[in-house]
N, C-alpha and C positions, 0 to 999 in steps of 0.2 A: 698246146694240143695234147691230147691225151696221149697216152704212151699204145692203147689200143687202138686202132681205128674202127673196129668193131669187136665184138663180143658175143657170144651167146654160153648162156649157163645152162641152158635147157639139155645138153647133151642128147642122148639120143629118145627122150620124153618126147611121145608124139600125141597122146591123149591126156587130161588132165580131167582131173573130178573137182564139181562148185565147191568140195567139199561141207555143204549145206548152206551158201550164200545164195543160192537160186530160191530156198524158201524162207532162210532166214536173215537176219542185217548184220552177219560175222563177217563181213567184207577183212577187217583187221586180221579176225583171226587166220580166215581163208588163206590169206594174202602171207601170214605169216607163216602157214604149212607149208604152202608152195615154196616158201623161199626153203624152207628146211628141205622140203625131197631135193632140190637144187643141193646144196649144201652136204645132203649124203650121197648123193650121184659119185663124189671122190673116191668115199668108203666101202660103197658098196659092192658087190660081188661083179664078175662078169656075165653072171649067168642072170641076173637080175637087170642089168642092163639091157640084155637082150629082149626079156618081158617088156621090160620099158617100151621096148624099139617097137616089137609086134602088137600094141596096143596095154599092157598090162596097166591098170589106174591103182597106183598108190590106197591102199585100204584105209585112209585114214578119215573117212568122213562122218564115221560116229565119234571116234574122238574129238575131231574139230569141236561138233555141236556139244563136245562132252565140257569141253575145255572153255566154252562160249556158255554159256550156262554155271558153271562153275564158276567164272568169273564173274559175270553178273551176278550170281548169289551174294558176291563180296560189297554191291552194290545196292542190298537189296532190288534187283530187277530180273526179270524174264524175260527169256530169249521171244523175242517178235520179229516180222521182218523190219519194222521203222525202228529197232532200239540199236543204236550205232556201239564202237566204242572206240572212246578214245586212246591211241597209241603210245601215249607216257605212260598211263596207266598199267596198262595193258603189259607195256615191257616190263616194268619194275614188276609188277605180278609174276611173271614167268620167270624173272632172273629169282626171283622166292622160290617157286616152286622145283629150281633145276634144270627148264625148259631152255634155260639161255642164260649166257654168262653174261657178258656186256650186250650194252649198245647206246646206240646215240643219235647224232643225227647230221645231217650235210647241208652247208646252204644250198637251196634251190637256184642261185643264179648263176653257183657255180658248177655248170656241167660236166667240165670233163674232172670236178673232183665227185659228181655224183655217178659218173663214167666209170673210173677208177674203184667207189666203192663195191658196182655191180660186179668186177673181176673180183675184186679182195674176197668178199664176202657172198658172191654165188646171187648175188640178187638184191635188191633193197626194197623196203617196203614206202608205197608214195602214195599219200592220198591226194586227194583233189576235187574240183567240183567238175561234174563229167556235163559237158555240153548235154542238150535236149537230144539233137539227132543224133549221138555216140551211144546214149542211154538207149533210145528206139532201136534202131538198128545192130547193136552189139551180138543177139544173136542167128540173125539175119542175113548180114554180111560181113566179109572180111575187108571190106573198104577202108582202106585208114583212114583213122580219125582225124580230121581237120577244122581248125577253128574258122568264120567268116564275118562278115557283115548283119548275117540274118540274127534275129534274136537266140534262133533257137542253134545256129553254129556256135554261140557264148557261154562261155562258164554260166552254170546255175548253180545259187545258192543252195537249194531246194532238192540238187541232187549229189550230197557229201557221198566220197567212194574210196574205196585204197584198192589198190591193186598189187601186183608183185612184176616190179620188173628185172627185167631176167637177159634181157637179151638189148642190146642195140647195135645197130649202122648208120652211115653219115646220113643223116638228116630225119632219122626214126629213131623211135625206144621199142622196143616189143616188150606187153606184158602178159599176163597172166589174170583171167578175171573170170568168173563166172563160169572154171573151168575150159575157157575158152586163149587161143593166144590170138592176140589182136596185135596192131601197130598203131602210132599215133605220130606226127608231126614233130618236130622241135615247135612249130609253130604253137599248138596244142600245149604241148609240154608247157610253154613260157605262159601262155594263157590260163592253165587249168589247175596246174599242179600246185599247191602249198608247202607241202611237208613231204621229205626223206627220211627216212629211218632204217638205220643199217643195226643187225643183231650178229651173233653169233653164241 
């Protein structure tokens, strides 16, 4: 059993920005800002937390796109919304540029050491294939995401995603996605998710 029963990193962040994943396909990057505001929530002032509390949204969403463009350049590509990126990449890049000293990554089977990463490190980054109906409704509603029998309850190939999570309770993950905090199932979770990637 995990030594947490629950967790949340979000501290008192109650609004959150796509940081440019609503127009464009920096899901990774997105995903990896959010874990860092997480990550200086420690540092940061008290007076700044309180902004946090009253709605204040973290300025960083030209940088996102600055840093999502930047890196593609290294690939020659441009920023689109279909142009993804991949997370090994992507880390080794930042730990070049100073953005991050290590990181690595956690088996997916094992929860409560992917439990444990989300206290260590304020958050982990998970990608996954997001169901049809999680993708439709994500900003719609706040229904947690559940896997089912229908086609379209099922991991899809066709919809590669990362998110930031940030938060969990017994039987949920809370993430962070599209500027939004949603929940999702263990069910979900066991279904969707591929990869963990913890930084710091």
């Amino acid at each position: 059993m995990s030594f947490l029963t629950a967790f949340n990193a979000r501290g008192p962040i109650r609004f959150w920005s796509a940081l440019g994943n609503d127009a464009d396909g920096d899901c990774v990057v997105a995903g990896t800002e959010n874990i860092r505001i997480c990550q200086n929530l420690l540092s940061t002032s008290t007076f700044k937390k309180l902004l946090y509390k009253i709605g204040f949204r973290p300025p960083h969403t030209a940088y996102s796109l600055e840093l999502y463009a930047e890196y593609l350049a290294t690939l020659n590509e441009k920023p689109s919304p279909n142009t993804g990126i991949d997370p090994t990449g992507w880390f080794e890049w930042c730990k070049t540029k100073g953005l991050i000293t290590a990181w690595g990554t956690v088996d997916i089977k094992n929860q409560d050491a992917v439990k444990e990463a989300v206290v260590k490190y304020r958050g982990v980054l998970l990608t996954l294939e997001l169901t049809y109906n999680s993708w439709r409704d994500a900003f719609y509603t706040k229904k947690t995401w559940t896997v089912g029998t229908d086609k379209n309850d099922q991991p899809n190939p066709t919809l590669n995603h990362a998110v930031a999570l940030v938060d969990y309770t017994p039987g949920y993950f809370g993430i962070v996605t599209w500027g939004l905090f949603r929940t999702f199932s263990v069910d979900y979770y066991d279904a969707c998710v591929n990869g963990v990637y913890w930084f710091y």
